[in-house]
DODRENLO-550901 format. One record per residue (C-alpha): x, z, y; residue in three letters. Coordinates in steps of 0.25 Angstrom, whole numbers, padded with zeros to 4 digits, always signed. Layout:
<volums>
XZYAla
...
</volums>
This chain:
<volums>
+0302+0267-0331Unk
+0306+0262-0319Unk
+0322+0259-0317Unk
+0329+0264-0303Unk
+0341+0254-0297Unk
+0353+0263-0299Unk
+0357+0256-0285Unk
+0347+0255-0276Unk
+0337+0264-0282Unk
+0326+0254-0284Unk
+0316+0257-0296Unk
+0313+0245-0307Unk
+0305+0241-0317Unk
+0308+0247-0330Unk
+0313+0232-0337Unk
+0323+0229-0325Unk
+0336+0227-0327Unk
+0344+0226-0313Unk
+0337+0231-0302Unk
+0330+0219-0293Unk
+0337+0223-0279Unk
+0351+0223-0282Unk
+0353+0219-0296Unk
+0358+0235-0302Unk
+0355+0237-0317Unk
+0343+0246-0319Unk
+0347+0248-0335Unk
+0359+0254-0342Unk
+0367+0243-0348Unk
+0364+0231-0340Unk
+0375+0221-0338Unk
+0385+0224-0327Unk
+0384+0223-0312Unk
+0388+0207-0311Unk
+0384+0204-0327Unk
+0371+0197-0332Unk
+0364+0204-0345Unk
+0362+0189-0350Unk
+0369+0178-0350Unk
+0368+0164-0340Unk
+0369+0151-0347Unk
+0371+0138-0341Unk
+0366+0125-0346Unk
+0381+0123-0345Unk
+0384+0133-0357Unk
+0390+0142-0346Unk
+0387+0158-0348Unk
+0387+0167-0337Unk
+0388+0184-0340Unk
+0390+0188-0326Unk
+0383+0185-0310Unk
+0396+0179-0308Unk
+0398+0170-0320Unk
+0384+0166-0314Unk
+0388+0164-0301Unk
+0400+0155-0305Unk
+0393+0147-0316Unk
+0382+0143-0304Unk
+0394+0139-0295Unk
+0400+0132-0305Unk
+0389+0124-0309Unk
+0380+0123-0297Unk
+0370+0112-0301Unk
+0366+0120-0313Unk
+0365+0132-0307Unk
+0358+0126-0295Unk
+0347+0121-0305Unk
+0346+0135-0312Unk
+0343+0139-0300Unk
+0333+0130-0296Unk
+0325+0131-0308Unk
+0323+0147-0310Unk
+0334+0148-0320Unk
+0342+0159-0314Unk
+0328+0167-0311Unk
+0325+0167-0325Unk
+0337+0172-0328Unk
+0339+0184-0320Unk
+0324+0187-0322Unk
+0328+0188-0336Unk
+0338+0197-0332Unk
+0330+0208-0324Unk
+0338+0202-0311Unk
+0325+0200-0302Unk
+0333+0201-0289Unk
+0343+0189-0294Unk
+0329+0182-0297Unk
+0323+0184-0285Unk
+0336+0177-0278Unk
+0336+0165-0290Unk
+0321+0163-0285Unk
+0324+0163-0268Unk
+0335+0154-0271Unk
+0327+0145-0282Unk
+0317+0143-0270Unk
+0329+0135-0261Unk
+0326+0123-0260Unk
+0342+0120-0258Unk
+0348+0123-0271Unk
+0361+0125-0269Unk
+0358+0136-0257Unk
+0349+0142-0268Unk
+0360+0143-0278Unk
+0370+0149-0266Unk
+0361+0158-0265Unk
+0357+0163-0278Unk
+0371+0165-0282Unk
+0376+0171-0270Unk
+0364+0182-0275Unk
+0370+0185-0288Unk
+0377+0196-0290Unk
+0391+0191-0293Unk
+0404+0200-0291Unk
+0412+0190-0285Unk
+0408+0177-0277Unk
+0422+0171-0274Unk
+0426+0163-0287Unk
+0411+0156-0288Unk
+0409+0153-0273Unk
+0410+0139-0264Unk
+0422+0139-0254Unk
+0423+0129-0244Unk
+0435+0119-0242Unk
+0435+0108-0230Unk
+0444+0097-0230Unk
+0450+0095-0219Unk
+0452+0108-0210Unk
+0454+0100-0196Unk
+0451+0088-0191Unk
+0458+0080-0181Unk
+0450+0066-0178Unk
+0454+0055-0169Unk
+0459+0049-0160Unk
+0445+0040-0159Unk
+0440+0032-0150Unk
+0423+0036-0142Unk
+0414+0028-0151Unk
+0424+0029-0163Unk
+0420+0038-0178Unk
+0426+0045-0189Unk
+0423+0049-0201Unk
+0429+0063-0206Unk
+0427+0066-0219Unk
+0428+0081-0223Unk
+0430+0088-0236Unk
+0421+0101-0240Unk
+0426+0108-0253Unk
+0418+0117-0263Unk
+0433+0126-0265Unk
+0425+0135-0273Unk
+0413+0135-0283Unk
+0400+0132-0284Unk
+0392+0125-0271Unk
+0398+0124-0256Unk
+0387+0123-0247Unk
+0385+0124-0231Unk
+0386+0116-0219Unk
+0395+0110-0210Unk
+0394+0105-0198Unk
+0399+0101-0182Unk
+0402+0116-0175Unk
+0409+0106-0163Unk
+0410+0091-0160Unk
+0394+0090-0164Unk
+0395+0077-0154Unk
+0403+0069-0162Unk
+0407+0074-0175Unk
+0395+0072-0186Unk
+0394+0077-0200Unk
+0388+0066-0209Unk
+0382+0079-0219Unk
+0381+0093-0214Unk
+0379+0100-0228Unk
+0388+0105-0238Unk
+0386+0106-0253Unk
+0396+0104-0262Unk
+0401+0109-0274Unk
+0415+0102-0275Unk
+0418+0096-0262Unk
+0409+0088-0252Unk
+0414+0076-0241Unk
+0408+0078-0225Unk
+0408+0064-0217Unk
+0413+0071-0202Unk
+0409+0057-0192Unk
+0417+0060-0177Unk
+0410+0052-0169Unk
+0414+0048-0154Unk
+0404+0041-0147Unk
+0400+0052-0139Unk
+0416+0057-0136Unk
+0424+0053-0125Unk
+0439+0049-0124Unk
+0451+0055-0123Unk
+0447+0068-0129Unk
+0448+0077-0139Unk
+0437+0083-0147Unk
+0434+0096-0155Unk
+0425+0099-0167Unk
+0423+0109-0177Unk
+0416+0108-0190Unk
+0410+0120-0196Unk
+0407+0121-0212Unk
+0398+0132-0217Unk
+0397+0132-0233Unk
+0394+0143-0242Unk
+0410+0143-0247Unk
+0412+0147-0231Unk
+0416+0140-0220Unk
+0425+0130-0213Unk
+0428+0125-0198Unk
+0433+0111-0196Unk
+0440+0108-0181Unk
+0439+0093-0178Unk
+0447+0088-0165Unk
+0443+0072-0162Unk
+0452+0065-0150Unk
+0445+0054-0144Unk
+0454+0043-0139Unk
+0450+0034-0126Unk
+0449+0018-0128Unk
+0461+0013-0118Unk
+0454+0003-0109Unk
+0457-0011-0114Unk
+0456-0021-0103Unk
+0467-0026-0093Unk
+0474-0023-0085Unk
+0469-0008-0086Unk
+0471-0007-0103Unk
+0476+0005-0108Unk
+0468+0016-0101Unk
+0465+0027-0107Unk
+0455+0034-0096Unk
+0448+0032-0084Unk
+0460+0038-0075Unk
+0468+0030-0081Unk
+0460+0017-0081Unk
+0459+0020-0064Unk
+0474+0021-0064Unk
+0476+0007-0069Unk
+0463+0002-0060Unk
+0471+0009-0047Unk
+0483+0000-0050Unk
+0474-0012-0052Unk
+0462-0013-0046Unk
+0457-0026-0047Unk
+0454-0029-0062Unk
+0447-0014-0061Unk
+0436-0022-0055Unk
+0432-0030-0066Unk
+0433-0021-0077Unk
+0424-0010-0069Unk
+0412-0022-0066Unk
+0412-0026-0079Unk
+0412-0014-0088Unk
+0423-0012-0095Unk
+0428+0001-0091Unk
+0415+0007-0091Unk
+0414+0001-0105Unk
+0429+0008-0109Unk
+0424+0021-0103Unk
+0412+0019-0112Unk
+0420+0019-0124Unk
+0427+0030-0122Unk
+0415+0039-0119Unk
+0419+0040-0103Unk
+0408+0042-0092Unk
+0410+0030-0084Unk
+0413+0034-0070Unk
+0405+0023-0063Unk
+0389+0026-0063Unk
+0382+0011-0060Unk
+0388-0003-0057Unk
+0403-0003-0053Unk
+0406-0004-0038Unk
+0410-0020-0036Unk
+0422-0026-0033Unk
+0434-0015-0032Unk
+0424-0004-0029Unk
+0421-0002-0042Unk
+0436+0003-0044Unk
+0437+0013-0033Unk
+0424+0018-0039Unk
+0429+0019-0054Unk
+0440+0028-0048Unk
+0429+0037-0039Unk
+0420+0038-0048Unk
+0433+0043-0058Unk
+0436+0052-0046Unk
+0450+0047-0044Unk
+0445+0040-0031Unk
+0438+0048-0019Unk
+0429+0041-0014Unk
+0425+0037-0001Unk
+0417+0043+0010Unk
+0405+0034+0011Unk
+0394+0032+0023Unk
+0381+0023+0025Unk
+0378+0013+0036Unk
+0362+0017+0035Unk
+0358+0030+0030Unk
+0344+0026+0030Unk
+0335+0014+0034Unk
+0323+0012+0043Unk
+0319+0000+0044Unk
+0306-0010+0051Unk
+0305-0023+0044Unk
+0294-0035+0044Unk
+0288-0039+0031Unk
+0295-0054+0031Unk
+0309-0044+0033Unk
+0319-0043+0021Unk
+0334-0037+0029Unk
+0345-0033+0022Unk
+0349-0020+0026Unk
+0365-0016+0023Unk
+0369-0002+0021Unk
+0382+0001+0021Unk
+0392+0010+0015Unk
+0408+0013+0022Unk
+0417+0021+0017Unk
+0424+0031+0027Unk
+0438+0025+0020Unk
+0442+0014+0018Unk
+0438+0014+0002Unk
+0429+0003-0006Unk
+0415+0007-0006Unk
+0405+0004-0017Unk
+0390+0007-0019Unk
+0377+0003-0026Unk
+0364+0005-0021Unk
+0352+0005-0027Unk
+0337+0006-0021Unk
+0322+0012-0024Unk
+0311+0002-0018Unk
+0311-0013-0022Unk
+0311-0016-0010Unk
+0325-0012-0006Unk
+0333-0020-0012Unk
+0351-0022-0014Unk
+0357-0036-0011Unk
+0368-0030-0019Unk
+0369-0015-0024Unk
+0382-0014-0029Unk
+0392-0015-0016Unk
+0404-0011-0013Unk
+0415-0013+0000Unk
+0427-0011+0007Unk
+0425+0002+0016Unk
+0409-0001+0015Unk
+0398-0009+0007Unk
+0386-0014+0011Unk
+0372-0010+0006Unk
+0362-0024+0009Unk
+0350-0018+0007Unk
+0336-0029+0007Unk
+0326-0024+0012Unk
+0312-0032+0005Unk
+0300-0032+0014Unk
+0291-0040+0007Unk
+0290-0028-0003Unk
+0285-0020+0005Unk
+0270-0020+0013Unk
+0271-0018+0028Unk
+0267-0007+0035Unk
+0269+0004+0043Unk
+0273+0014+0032Unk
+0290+0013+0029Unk
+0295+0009+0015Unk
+0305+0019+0010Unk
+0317+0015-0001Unk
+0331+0020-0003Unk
+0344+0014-0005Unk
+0354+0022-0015Unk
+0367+0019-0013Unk
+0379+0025-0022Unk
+0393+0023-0018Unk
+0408+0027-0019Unk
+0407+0038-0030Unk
+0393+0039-0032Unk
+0391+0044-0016Unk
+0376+0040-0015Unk
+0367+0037-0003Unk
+0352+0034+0000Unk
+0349+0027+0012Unk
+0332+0028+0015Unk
+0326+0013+0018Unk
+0313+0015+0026Unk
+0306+0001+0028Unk
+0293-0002+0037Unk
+0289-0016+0034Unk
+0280-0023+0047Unk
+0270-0032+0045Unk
+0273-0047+0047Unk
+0259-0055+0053Unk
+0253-0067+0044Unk
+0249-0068+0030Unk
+0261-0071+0023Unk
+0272-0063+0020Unk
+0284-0073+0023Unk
+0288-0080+0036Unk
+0288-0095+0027Unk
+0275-0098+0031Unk
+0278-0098+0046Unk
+0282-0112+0052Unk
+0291-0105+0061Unk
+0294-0092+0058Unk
+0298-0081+0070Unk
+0309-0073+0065Unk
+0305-0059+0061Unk
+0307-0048+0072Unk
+0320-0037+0070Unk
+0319-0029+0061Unk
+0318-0016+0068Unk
+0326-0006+0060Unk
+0332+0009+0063Unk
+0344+0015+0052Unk
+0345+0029+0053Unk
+0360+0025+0053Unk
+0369+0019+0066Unk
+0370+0005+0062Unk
+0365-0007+0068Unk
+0354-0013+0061Unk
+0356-0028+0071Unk
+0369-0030+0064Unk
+0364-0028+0050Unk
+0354-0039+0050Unk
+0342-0032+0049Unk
+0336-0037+0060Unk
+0337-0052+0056Unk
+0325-0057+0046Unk
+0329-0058+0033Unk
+0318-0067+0025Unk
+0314-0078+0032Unk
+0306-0090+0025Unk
+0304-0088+0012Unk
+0301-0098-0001Unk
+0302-0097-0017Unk
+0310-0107-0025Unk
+0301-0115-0036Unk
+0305-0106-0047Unk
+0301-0092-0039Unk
+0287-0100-0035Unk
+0284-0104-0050Unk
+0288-0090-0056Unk
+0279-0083-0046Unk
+0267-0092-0048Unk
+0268-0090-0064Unk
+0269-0076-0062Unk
+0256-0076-0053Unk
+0249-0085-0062Unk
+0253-0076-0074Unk
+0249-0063-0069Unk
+0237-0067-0061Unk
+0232-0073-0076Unk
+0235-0060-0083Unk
+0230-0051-0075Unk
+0218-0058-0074Unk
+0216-0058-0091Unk
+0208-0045-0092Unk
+0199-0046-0082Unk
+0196-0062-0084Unk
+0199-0065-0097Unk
+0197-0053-0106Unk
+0185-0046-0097Unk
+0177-0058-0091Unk
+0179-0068-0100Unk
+0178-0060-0113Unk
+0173-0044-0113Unk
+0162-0046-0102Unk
+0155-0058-0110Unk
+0155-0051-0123Unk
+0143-0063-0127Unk
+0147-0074-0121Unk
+0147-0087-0128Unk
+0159-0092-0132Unk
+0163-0080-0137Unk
+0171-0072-0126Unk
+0186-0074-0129Unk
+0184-0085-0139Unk
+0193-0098-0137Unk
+0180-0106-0134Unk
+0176-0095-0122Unk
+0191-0097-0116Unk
+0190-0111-0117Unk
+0177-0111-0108Unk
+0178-0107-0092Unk
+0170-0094-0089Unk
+0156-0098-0086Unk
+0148-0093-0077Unk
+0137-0085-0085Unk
+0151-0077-0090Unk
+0153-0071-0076Unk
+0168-0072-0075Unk
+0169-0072-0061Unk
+0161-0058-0061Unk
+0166-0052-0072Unk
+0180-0056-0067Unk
+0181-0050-0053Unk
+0171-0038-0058Unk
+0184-0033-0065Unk
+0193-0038-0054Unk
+0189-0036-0041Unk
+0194-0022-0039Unk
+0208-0026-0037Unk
+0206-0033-0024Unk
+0203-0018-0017Unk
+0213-0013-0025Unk
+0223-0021-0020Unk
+0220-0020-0004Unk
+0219-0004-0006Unk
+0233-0005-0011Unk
+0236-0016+0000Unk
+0230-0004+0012Unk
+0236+0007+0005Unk
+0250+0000+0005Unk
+0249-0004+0019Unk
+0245+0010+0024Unk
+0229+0008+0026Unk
+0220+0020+0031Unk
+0203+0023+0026Unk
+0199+0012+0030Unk
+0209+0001+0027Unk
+0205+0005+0013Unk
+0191+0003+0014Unk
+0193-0011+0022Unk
+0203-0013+0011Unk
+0194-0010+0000Unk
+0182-0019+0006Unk
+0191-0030+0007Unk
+0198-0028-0007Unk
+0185-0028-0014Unk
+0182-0043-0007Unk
+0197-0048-0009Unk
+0194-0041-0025Unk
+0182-0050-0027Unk
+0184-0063-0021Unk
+0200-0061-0026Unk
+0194-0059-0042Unk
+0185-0071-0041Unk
+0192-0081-0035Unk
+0203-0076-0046Unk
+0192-0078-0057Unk
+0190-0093-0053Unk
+0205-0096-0051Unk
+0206-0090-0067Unk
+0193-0098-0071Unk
+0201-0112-0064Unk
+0215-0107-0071Unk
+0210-0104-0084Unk
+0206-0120-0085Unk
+0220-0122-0089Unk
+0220-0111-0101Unk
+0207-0116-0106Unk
+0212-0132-0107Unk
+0224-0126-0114Unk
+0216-0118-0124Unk
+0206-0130-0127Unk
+0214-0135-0137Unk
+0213-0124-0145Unk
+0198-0122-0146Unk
+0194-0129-0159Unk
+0203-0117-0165Unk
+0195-0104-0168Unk
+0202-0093-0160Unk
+0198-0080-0162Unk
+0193-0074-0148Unk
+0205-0064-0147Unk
+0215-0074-0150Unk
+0208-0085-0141Unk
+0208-0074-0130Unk
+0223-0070-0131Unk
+0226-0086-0133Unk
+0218-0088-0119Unk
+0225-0077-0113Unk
+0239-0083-0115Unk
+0235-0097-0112Unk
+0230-0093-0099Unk
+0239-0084-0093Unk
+0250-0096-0098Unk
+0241-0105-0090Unk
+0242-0097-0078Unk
+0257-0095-0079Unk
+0257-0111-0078Unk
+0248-0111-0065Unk
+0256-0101-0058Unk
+0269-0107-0061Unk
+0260-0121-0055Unk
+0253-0113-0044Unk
+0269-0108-0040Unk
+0274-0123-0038Unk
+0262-0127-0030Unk
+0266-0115-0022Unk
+0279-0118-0021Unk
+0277-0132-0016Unk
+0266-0127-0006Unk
+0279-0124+0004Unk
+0279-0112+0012Unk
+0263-0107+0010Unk
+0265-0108-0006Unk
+0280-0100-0003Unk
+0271-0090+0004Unk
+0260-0087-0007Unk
+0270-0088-0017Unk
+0277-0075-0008Unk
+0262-0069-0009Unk
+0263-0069-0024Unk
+0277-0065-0026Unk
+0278-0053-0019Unk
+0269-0045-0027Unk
+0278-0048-0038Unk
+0290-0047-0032Unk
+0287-0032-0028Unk
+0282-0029-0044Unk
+0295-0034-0050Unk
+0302-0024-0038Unk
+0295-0015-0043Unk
+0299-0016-0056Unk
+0313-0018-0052Unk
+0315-0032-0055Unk
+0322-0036-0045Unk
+0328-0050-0051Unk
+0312-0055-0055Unk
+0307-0050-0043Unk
+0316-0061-0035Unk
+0310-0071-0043Unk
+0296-0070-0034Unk
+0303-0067-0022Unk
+0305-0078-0011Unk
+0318-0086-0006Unk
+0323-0086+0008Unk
+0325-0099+0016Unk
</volums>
């Protein structure tokens, strides 16, 4: 006969004991609300009567219990007992895979009549802390004390509420029966001096919670050098500068008091290299905002300007204060071209700009070149001055006046400023680059380079495709030591094969020369026609000059050939040799150059400005004065 739940009026099976939902005896003389009708014994000998017993015994001897659990011991046991709801939560929890949440769980389910003597309570140890003074760049480790003050298993979590920046918790996770030790690290790195910090740490356990405040004072480094030792700030480092200048100077150029404000986490005030000479102490104090600064005008607000191609001027640009204050600026520009004779300057009431002007990077034309010149002044006050250049073409072949016997001097330069001042008194009507030669060391540089890039260009299409992939059949074998250390003949057609996969380049390279110059339709076509003729003859008079240098490799290489090289090792070994061997004829053909007088001086100039111009491309300045001529 089914049983009805006197509680919640649920029927049961006839053999049920409690009911399943909320644990209410079904029968007439069960055990008590809170009392177990059979008896729980631990491995320990330990006898428990009661839900509470129970929950106490488990508390007290956690790693038992925690096992029990684990292994179905407690199912079995309320099975037994007709409990299915307490079995259904010993299941749930069995199926945790963190055993001591489980256990937590499970005996939080039991129905016990009081929780308080048998549960975790949380202690923390200390309650405040007060950290400090430290240094930026200084730790500390804090070490905290988490007590079990009451029974069983603390568990929870603690962690960083404020301060995450610089306070770390070496382990996060609480879980302890007895007591547990948290490694606090304060790190500050990240903190700036002269400050105090705040931070709270927040603990969440299953014994309840607990705050911890944490204050941290950071202390600044006082700077250390004369006569300004003893600073603590950067107003009070100006107050000593304002009372002595001079030895200001030194310490700002060199880095020292952008190296203190560093180690003490300050935002150095100064963006860029430091004004020179006492400039860069009335900008340490503007850029603090303790100094106004000056009201600043420029000589040219832009440039036009009408130059021949042998012309190089140097154009100044300068900047005046209104009063009578130190100015200082740095410029910078945006086209190789343009170039600084010195970008940091500064002045008494004003500062001058030279600007050079480089003409023999930049093809002649109608058509105007345009660049920019940045300057930044007295408290970042910035201004950008247009630069239009229009390059006239200079008669004769070669692009420097040294080959004249009697060079004319160049006519004015005709030039129009958008601003007021004269351009007769700034001396860009005189010519600045007159005859022009390279030293010994400029000439032999130039003619390895040459020698070393014309040979290496020149592998794919000579060496690897002529010589090896289009004579597949050839006997010797193609790219053997013996084929190397035999001339092409001519049944191997290298000449053909050779300008067949080269020509192209010479109407490539007049297409670019019209498109650069302004050409129309027809310039195009012409130039095309006559890229095709310079392409071919160009190619094959390169292919003999690389079958007459290759003479030197190949005497080199025959004292290797009774030694059996593998083709791909031979080939590499070739490749090496030869462009070593070219390098050597360069740096030769550079000397004869060099010796030749003013002719060599001026094909040396053809040679060097294409490389002159790739390495301003690139922004390499210093190399690119390596290939570019001297003045007389």
């Amino acid at each position: 006969m089914p049983l009805c739940c006197p509680r919640c009026r649920r029927t049961h099976p006839d053999h049920a004991v409690f009911c399943c939902f909320d644990g209410t005896p079904l029968k007439q003389g069960t055990p008590p609300a809170g009392q177990l009708a059979q008896e729980f014994v631990f491995a320990s000998g330990l006898r428990c009567r009661s839900f509470d017993e129970l929950a106490h015994a488990c508390y007290a001897d956690w790693e038992t219990a925690r096992a029990l659990l684990g292994d179905g011991t407690f199912a079995s046991f309320f099975a037994a007992l007709g409990r299915a709801d307490l079995v259904q939560q010993a299941r749930e929890c069995q199926a945790l895979h963190d055993r001591d949440l489980a256990l937590s769980r499970f005996l939080a389910a039991l129905p016990v009549t009081t929780r308080s003597p048998a549960a975790p309570r949380l202690g923390l140890s200390p309650r405040r802390l007060q950290l400090g003074p430290l240094y930026v760049g200084q730790q500390q480790v804090v070490v905290l004390r988490l007590k079990n003050e009451g029974t069983g298993q603390l568990q929870g979590k603690l962690q960083v509420v404020d301060g995450t920046s610089w306070l770390r918790l070496q382990d996060e996770t609480i879980r302890t029966p007895r007591e547990q030790l948290v490694h606090l690290h304060v790190l500050t790195r990240e903190l700036t001096a002269g400050q105090t910090y705040a931070g709270k740490l927040v603990a969440l356990t299953n014994g309840g919670a607990a705050e911890l405040p944490v204050k941290l004072e950071v202390r600044a480094r006082p700077f250390a050098l004369a006569p300004y030792q003893g600073a603590t700030s950067p107003h009070d480092l100006a107050r000593k500068m304002r009372d002595n200048p001079k030895p200001a100077v030194t310490l700002l150029s060199n880095g020292e008091v952008k190296q203190w404000f560093a180690s003490n986490g300050w935002t150095y005030p100064i963006v860029g290299p430091p004004a020179p000479g006492l400039a860069c102490v009335q900008q340490y104090f503007e850029e603090l905002g303790l100094a106004k600064p000056p009201v600043l005008r420029l000589s040219h607000n832009s440039l036009d300007l009408q130059l021949q191609a042998d012309q190089s001027p140097q154009v100044p640009i300068v900047l005046t204060s209104v009063g009578r204050k130190l100015v200082y600026a740095r410029a910078e520009t945006n086209v190789p071209w343009l170039r600084l004779k010195q970008p940091n300057v500064s002045g008494q009431v004003s500062a001058s700009i030279e600007l050079l002007i480089d003409t023999s990077m930049l093809p002649a034309g109608e058509k105007p070149h345009q660049g920019a010149v940045k300057i930044i002044a007295n408290a970042n006050q910035m201004f950008v001055v247009p630069v239009r250049v229009t390059v006239q073409p200079k008669p004769g072949w070669f692009p420097s006046t040294s080959f004249r016997a009697a060079p004319s001097p160049p006519p004015p330069v005709e030039s129009s400023l958008a601003s007021e001042p004269a351009l007769g008194e700034s001396g860009l009507g005189e010519p600045a680059l007159g005859k022009t030669r390279f030293h010994a060391f400029q000439a032999l540089c130039l003619g390895a380079v040459l020698g070393l890039l014309l040979r290496a260009l020149s592998v794919l299409p000579a060496d690897l495709y002529a010589r090896v992939l289009a004579n597949p059949q050839a006997a010797p074998l193609p790219g053997s030591l013996q084929a190397w250390l035999t001339p092409p003949a001519a049944d191997e057609a290298f000449l053909r094969l050779f300008v067949g996969v080269t020509w192209w380049l010479g109407p490539l390279l007049t297409l670019w020369a019209v498109a650069r110059s302004g050409g129309k339709g027809l310039d195009y076509l012409c130039g095309l026609i006559t890229g095709v003729g310079l392409g071919l003859v160009g190619m094959a008079t390169l292919g003999c000059l690389l079958v007459l240098g290759d003479q030197l490799p190949r005497l080199l290489l025959s004292g290797l050939a009774p030694l059996n090289l593998s083709a791909p090792l031979a080939t590499a070994l070739w490749i090496a040799l030869s462009l070593f061997c070219w390098l050597v004829l360069g740096v030769f053909a550079g000397g004869i150059l060099w010796l030749a007088g003013p002719l060599g001086h001026g094909f040396l100039r053809l040679g060097a400005l294409p490389c002159a111009q790739l390495l301003h491309l690139l922004g390499l300045e210093n190399l690119a004065r390596l290939f570019e001529p001297q003045r007389l």
